[in-house]
N, C-alpha and C positions, 0 to 999 in steps of 0.2 A: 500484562502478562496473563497469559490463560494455562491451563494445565496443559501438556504438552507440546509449547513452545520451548524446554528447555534444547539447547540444541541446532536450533534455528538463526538463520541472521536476524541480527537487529540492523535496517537498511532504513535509512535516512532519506528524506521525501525527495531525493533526486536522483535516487536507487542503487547511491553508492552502499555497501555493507560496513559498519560501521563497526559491528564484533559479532560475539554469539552468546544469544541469552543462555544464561545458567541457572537462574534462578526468581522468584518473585518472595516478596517481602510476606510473612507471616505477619506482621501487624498491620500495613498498609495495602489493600489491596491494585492501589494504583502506584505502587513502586515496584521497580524488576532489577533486575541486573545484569549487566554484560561483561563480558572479557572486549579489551580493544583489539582491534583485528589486527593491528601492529604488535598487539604482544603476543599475537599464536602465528602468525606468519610463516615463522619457519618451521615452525611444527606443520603446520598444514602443508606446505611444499613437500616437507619430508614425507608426510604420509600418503601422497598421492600414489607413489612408486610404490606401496608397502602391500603386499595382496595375503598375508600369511594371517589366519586370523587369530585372534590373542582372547584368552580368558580376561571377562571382565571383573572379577573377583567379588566378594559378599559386598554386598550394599554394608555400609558402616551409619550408623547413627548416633 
């Protein structure tokens, strides 16, 4: 994971997508993280149709 991969697919060497990276590990910097594209699926269908744009609200730490 590099800085501004979060967001991005994580796609598998036969170019299927596999999820989308969220985040990279603070201790190791060869570890990253994904959501599985099976578990936002229907979020993503849903938001194809959605063109209204929405407040991303305060970054939380």
């Amino acid at each position: 994971m590099r800085p501004g991969n979060s967001g991005g697919p994580f796609v598998l060497p036969d170019g299927r997508v596999a999820g989308v990276v969220f985040a990279a590990s603070s201790a190791d910097p060869g570890i990253g993280y994904a959501i599985r594209s099976t578990e936002i699926l229907d979020d993503v269908e849903a938001a194809v149709s959605r063109t209204t744009a929405v407040d991303t609200g305060p970054c939380i730490r």
